[in-house]
C-alpha positions as CSV (number, residue, x, y, z in Angstrom):
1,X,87.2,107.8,108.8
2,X,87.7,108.8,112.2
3,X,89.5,106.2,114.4
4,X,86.1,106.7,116.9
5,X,84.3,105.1,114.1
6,X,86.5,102.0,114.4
7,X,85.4,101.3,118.4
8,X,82.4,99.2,118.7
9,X,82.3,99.5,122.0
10,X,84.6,101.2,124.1
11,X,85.0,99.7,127.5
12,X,84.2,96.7,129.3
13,X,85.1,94.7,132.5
14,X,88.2,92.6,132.0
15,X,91.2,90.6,133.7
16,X,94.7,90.8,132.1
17,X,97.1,88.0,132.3
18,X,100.5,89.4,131.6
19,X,102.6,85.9,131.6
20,X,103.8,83.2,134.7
21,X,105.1,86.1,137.5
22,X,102.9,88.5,136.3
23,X,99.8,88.8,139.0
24,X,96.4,89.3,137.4
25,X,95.3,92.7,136.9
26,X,91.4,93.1,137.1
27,X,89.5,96.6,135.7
28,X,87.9,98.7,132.9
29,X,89.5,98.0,129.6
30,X,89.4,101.1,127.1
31,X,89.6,101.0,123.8
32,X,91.1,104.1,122.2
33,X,92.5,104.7,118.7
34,X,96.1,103.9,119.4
35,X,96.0,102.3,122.8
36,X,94.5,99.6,124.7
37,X,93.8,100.9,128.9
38,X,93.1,98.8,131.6
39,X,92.4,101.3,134.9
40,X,92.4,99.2,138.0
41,X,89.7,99.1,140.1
42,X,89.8,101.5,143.2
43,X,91.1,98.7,145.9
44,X,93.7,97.5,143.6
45,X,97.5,99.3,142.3
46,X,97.0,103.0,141.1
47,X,99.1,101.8,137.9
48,X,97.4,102.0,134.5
49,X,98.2,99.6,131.7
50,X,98.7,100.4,128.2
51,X,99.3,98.8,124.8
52,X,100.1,100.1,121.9
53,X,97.7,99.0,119.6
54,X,100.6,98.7,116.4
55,X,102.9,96.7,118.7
56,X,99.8,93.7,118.2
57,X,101.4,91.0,115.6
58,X,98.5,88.8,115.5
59,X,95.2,88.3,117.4
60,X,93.0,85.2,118.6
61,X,89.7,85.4,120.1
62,X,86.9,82.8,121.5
63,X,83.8,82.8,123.1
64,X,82.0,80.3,125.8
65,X,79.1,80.9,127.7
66,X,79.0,84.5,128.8
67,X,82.5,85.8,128.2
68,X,85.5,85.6,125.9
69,X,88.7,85.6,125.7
70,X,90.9,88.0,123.4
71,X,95.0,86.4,123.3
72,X,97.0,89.4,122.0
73,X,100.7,88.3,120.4
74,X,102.8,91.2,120.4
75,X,106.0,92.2,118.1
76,X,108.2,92.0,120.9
77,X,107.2,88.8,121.6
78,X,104.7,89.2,124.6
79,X,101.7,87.1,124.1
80,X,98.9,88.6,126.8
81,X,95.6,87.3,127.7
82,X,92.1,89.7,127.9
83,X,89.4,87.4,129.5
84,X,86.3,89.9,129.2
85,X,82.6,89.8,130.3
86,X,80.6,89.5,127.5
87,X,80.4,87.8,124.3
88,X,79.3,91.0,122.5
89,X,81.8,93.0,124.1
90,X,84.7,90.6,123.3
91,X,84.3,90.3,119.5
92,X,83.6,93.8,119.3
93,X,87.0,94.9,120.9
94,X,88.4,92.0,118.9
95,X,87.0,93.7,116.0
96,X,88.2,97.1,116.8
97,X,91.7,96.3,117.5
98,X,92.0,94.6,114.0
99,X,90.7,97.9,112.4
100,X,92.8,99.6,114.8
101,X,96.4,98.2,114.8
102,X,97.5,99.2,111.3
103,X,96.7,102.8,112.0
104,X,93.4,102.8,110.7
105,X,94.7,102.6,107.1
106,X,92.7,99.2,105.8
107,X,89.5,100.9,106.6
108,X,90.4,104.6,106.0
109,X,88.1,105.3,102.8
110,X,85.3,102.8,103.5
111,X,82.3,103.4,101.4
112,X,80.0,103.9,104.3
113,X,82.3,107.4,104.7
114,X,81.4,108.7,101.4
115,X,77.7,107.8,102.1
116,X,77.8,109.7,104.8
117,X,79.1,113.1,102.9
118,X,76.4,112.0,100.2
119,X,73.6,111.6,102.8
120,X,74.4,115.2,104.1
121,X,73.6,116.5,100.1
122,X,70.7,114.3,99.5
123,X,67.8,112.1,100.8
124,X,67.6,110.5,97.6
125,X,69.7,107.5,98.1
126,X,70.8,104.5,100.7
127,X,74.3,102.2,101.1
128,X,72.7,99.1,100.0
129,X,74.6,96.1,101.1
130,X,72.7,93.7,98.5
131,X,76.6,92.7,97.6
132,X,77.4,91.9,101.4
133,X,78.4,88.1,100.2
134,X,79.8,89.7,96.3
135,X,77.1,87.4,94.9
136,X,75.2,90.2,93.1
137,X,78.6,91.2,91.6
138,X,81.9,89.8,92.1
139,X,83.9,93.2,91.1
140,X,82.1,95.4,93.3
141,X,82.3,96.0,97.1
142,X,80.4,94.4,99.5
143,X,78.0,97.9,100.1
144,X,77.5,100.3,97.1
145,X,75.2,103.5,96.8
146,X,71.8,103.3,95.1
147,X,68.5,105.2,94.8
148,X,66.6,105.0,97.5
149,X,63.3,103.9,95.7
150,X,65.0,100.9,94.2
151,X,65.1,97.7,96.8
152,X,67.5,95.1,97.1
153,X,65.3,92.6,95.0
154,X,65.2,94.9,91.8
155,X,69.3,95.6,92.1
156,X,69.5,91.8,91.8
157,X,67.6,91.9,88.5
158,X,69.2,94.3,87.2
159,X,72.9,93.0,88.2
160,X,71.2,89.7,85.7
161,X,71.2,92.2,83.2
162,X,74.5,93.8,83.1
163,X,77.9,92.3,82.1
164,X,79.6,90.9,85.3
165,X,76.7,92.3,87.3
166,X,78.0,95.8,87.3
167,X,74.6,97.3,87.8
168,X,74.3,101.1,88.1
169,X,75.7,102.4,91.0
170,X,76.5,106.6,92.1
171,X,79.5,107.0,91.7
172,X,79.6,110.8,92.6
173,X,76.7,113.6,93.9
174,X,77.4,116.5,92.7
175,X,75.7,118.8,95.3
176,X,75.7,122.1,93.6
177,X,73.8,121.0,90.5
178,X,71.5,118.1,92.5
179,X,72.9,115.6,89.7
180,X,74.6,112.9,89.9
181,X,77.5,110.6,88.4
182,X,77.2,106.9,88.1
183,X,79.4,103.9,86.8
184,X,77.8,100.4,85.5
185,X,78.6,97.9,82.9
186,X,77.3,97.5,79.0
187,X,73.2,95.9,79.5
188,X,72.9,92.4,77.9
189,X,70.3,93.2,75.5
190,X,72.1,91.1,72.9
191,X,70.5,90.3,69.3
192,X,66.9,89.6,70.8
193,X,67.1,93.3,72.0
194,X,66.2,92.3,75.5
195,X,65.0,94.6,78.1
196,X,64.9,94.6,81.7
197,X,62.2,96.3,83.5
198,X,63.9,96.7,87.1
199,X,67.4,98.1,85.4
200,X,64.7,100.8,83.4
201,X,63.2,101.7,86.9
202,X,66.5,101.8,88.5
203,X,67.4,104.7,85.9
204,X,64.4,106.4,86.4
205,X,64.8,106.6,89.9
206,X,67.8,108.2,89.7
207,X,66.6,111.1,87.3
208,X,63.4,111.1,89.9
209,X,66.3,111.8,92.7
210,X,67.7,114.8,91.1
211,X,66.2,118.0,90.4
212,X,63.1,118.4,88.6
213,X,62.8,117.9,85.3
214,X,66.4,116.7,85.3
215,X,67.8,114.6,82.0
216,X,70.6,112.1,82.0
217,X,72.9,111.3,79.4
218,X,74.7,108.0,79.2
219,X,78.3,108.5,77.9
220,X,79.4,105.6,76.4
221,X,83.3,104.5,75.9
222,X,82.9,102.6,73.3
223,X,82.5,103.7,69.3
224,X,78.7,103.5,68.2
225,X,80.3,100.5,65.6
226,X,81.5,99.0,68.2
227,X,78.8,98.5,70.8
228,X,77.0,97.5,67.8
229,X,78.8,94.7,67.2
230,X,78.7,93.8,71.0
231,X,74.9,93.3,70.9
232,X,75.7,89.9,67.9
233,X,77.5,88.7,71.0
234,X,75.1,89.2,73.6
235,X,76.0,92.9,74.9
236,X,74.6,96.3,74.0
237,X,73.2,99.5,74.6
238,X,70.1,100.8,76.1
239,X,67.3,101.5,74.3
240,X,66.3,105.2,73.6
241,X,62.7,104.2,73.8
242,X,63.3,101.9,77.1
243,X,65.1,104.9,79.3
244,X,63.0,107.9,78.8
245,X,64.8,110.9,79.5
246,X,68.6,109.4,79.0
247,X,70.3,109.8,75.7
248,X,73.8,108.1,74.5
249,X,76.4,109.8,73.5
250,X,79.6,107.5,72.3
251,X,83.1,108.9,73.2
252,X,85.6,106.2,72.4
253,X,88.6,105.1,75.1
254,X,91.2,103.2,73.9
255,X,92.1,100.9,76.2
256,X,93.3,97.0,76.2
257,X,96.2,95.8,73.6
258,X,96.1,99.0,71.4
259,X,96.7,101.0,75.0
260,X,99.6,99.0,76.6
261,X,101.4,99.0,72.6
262,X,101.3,102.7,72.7
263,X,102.8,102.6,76.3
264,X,105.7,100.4,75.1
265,X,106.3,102.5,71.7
266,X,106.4,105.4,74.3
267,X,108.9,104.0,76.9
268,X,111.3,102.8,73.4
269,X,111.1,106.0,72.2
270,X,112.0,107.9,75.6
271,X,114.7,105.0,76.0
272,X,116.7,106.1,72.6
273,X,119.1,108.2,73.5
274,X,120.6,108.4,70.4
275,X,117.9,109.2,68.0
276,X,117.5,112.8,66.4
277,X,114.7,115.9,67.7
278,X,113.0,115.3,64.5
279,X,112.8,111.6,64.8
280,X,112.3,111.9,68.7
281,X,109.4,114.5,68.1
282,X,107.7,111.8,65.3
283,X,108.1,108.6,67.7
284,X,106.6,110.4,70.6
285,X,103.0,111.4,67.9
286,X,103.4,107.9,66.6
287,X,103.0,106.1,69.4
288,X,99.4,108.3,70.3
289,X,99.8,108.5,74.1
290,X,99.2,112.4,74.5
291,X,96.1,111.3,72.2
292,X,95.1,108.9,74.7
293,X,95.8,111.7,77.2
294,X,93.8,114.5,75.3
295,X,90.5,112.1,74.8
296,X,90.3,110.6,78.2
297,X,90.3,114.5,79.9
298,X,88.2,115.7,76.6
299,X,84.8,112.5,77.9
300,X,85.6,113.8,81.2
301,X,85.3,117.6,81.0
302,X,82.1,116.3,78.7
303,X,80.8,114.0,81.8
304,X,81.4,117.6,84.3
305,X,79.9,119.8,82.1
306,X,76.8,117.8,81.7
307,X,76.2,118.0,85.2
308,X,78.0,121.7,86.1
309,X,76.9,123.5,83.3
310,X,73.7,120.9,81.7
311,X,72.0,119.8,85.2
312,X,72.2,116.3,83.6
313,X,72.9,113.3,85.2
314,X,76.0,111.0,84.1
315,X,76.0,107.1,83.6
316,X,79.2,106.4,82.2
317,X,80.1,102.7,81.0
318,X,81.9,101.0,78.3
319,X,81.5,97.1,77.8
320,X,83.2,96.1,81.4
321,X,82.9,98.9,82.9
322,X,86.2,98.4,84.8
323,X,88.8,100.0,82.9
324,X,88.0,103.4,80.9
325,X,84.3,104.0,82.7
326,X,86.9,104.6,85.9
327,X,89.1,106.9,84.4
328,X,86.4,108.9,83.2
329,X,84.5,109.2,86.3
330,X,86.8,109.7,88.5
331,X,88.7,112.4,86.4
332,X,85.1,114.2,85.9
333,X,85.0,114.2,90.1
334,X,88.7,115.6,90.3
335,X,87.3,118.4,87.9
336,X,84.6,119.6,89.5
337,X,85.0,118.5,93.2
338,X,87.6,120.7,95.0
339,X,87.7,118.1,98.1
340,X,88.9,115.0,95.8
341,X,91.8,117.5,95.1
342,X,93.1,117.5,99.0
343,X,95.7,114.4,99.7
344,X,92.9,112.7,101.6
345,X,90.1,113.2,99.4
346,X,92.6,112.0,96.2
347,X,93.3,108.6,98.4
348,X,89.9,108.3,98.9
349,X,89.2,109.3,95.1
350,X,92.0,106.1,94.0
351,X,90.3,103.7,96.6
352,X,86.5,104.3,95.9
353,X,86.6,104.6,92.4
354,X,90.1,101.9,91.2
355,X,90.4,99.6,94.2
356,X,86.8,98.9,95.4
357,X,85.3,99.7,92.1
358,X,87.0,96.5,90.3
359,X,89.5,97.6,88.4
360,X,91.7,94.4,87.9
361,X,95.6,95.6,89.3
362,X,96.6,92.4,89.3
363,X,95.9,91.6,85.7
364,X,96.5,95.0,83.8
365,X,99.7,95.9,85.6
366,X,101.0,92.6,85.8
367,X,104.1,93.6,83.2
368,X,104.6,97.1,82.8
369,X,106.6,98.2,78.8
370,X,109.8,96.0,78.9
371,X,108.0,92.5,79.2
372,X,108.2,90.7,76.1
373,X,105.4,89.0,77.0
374,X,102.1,91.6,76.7
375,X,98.6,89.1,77.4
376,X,95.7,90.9,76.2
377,X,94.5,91.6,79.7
378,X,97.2,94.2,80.3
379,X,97.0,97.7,80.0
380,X,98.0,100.8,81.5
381,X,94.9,102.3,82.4
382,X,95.9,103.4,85.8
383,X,98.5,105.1,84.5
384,X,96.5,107.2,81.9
385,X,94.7,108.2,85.2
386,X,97.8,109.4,86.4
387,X,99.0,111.3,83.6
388,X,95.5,113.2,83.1
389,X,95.7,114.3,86.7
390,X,100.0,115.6,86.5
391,X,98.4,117.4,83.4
392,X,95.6,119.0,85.7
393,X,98.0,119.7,88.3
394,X,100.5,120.9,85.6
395,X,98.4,122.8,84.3
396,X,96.8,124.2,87.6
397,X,99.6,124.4,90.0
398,X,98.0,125.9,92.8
399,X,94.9,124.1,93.4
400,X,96.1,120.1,93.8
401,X,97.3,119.7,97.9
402,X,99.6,116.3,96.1
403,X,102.5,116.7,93.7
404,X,104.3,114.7,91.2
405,X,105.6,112.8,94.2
406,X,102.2,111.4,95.2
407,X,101.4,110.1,91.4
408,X,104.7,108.7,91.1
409,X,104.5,106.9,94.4
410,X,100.7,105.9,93.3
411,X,102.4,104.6,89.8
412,X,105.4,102.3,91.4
413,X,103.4,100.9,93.9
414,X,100.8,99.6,91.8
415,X,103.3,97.4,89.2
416,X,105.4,96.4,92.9
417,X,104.6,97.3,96.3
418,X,105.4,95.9,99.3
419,X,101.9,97.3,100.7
420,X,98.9,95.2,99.5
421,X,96.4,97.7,98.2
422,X,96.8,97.2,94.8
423,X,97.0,93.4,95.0
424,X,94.0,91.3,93.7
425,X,91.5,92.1,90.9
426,X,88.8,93.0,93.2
427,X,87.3,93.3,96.7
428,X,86.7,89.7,96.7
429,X,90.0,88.6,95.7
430,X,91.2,90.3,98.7
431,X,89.2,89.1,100.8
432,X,89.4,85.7,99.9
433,X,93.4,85.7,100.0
434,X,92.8,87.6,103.4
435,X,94.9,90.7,102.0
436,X,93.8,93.2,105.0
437,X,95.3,90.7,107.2
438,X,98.7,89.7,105.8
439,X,99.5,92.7,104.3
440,X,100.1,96.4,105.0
441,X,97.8,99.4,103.6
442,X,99.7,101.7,101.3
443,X,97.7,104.5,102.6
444,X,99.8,103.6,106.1
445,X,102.8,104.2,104.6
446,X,102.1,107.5,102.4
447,X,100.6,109.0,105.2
448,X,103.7,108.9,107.3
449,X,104.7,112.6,108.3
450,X,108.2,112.0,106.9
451,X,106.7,111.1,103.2
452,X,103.9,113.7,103.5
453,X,106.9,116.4,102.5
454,X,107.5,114.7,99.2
455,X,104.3,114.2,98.6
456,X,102.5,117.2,99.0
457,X,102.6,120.2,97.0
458,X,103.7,123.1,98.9
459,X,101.9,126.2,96.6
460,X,98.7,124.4,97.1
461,X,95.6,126.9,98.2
462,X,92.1,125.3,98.1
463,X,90.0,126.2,94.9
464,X,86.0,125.7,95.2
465,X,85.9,126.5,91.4
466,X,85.6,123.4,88.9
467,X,89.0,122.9,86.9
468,X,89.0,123.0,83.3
469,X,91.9,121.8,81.5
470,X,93.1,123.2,77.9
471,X,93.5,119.8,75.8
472,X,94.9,121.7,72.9
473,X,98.2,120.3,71.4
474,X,100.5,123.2,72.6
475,X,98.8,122.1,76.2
476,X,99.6,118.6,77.2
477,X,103.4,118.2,78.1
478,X,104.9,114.2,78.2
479,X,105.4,113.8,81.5
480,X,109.1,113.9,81.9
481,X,109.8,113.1,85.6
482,X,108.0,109.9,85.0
483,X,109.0,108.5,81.3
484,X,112.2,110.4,81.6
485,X,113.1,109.9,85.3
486,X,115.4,107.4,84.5
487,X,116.8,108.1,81.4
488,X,117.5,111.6,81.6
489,X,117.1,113.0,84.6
490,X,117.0,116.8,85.3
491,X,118.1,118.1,89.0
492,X,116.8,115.2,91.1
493,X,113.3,115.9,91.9
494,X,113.4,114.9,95.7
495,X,115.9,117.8,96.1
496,X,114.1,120.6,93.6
497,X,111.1,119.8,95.9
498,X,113.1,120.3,99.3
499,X,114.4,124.1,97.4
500,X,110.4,124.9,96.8
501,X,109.7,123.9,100.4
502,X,112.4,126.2,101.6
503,X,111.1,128.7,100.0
504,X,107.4,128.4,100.8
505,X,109.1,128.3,104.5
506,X,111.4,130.9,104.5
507,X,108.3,133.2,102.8
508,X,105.7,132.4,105.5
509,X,108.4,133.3,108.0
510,X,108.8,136.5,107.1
511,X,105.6,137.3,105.6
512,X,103.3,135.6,108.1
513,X,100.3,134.8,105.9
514,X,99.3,132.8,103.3
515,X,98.4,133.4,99.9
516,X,95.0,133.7,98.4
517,X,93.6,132.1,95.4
518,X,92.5,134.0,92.8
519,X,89.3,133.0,90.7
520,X,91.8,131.4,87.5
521,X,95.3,130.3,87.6
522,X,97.9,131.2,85.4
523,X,98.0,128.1,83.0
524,X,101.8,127.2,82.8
């Protein structure tokens, strides 16, 4: 998001009151997206005023009759006083300098900025805000992406009908295919093989958005046994006969207890210094994590090749829909969409599709492998995400802008972080323990320019081709700089990423041009 986008309204009349021996000072107050100007009038001192907006600790406002009042607390201890005309104006700067005084980071991957990319694509669907008050459902964001031909009233009914309200929602458009990729939850058909009329349309609608005579296949996480047994309790799948032109297609994640164990026989086994190649190589099969690797990127390619290669649309869901439906939809994207590749469009990727989407941080990363105590609700689905993508980007050096740096940042920060975007299960959560406003975003910090060197990956050259990884054996590596980091450490990666960027450097010096990218990479 731009910071433009951030300023409600720019400028207004206003009088600043600087303190005791200060004099008043009386004339237009800008709004810009670091400062805060107030240009005298013509009779008065030539001096303009500034603020910086990130020196602003805290911020009051309040209203009466036809103006306000905005009290600004600074970090160096300042407190200063904005009376404004204007009651409209007034919460509307208010607003803006709250966006505004973190550095834009809290509201850098809203989803009405995705919309807007989406909206370019396609007339086919609308940011519905039916969630505005998170009644609809409590795990998603307040405004989520729809079809246009379905009103607020039938994305109610259909929430009613979906475990934890997770209706359908887009979750990607894939422009060059017209099809799209969506997320929801299992349907509640239960035993009595309930149906739901509005959630039917809603799925027709989407097929009716996308190109003609388009087909949609709903890849299902879970075995066919098991969402079997998830209609005796009330769960389910949807009907062949009730969503014409959609078929299922079960791909089963592992995810929950079974997941976290085979984290924690991972980290042992890395951990064992002493142990033999033989017995090393059998600890590291027996504990199935390159298996959990290999058949989350093996339901993703299947999810971008239905709508790259197929023209079929994706709805992807398991019985939550908040832990393996995300990895899968938001690898598929990272395959196919060379912008979610860039170091914006992968924070943007992690925010849309993790943070707002619902995944619950604050339950599944709440130990990480040495606790000895391992509640069912952990597991480290984030950090299967993570993996996947170091094999993509291991596997395609040249065409992910982020390194190893970036995921291992991403990893760290969501078990600890000073920063609070990966605090809270959902969007609610945070907002009710007013997160945005006691905390920092994490997206402040990576985006400093003095991490951006350690983070970024400095043979990157855009790729507009889709990525397909190799999940063969011989192709997915353990991911040593993060399970061996400690243990048994090559050169220290900070400084084998400071030779490369010398390198890069020292070539485009002399060379003065950049390289091209060819139409495959070498795979390493």
């Amino acid at each position: 998001m731009e910071f433009s986008e951030l300023i409600r309204t720019g400028q207004a009349q206003a009088e600043l009151l600087r303190g005791p021996e200060a004099p008043p000072l009386r004339g237009t107050l800008c709004v810009t997206g670091h400062h805060l100007l107030l240009s005298p009038g013509p009779q008065a001192t030539p001096d303009l005023w500034l603020l910086l907006l990130r020196s602003v600790d805290s911020i009051e406002k309040r209203v009466a009759g036809d103006s306000g009042t905005i009290t600004l607390r600074c970090k160096d201890l300042r407190v200063l006083q904005l009376d404004i005309e204007g009651v409209e104006a007034t919460l509307n700067i208010a607003r803006s300098i709250e966006g505004l005084r973190l550095g834009d980071a809290w509201h850098f991957h809203p989803p009405e900025r995705y919309y807007k990319r989406v909206a370019r694509e396609t007339n086919a669907w609308r940011l519905s805000e039916a969630n505005e008050d998170f009644s609809l459902c409590p795990s998603y964001p307040r405004a989520v992406i729809v079809p246009r031909a379905v009103d607020d009233d039938a994305l109610a009914r259909s929430a009613r009908f979906r475990q934890g309200g997770r209706f359908p929602v887009l979750s990607y458009h894939h422009a060059p295919s017209r099809t799209v990729l969506l997320r929801s939850s299992q349907p509640l058909t239960g035993p009595q093989k309930r149906r739901c009329a509005e959630d039917e349309a809603l799925l027709r609608a989407v097929l009716a958005g996308s190109r003609p005579g388009a087909r949609g296949f709903i890849v299902d996480t879970r075995s066919a046994q098991t969402a079997k047994q998830a209609r005796m309790t009330g769960g389910g799948t949807e009907a062949k006969a009730a969503y014409l032109g959609w078929k299922r297609l079960h791909r089963p994640l592992e995810r929950g207890r079974p997941l976290q164990e085979s984290f924690v026989h991972l980290v042992e086994a890395c951990g064992d210094l002493e142990q033999s190649m033989d017995h090393w190589l059998s600890r590291l099969a027996g504990c199935r994590w390159l298996a959990h690797v290999k058949e989350a990127l093996s339901t993703a390619c299947l999810a971008a090749q239905g709508m790259e290669r197929e023209g079929a649309c994706i709805l992807v869901h398991g019985a939550e829909g908040t832990d393996s439906t995300l990895l899968v939809t938001s690898l598929a994207q990272l395959i196919l969409d060379p912008s979610s590749r860039t170091m914006a469009g992968f924070q943007e990727l992690v925010e849309r599709e993790w943070i707002q989407a619902g995944h619950p941080f604050q339950l599944r990363c709440a130990h990480s492998a040495f606790s000895h105590a391992h509640p069912k609700h952990e597991a480290p689905t984030f950090l299967l995400f993570l993996d996947c993508v170091w094999q993509l980007g291991r596997q395609f050096p040249l065409s992910l802008e982020f390194g190893e740096g970036m995921l291992l940042a991403l990893f760290d920060h969501a078990y600890a972080s000073p920063f609070g975007t990966f605090l809270c299960n959902s969007e609610q959560e945070r907002c009710l323990c007013e997160v945005r406003t006691r905390t920092h975003s994490l997206w402040s910090g990576l985006n400093q320019l003095k991490e951006q060197r350690k983070l970024r990956n400095p043979l990157y050259v855009p790729n507009p081709l889709a990525l397909w990884p190799s999940v063969e054996p011989q192709s997915l590596r353990l991911w040593q700089g993060l399970f061996l980091r400690w243990t048994r450490p090559p050169e220290p990666s900070e400084a084998a990423w400071e030779k490369v960027w010398q390198i890069v450097t020292d070539q485009e010096k002399t060379e003065g041009s950049q390289p091209t990218v060819s139409a495959s990479e070498p795979q390493l």
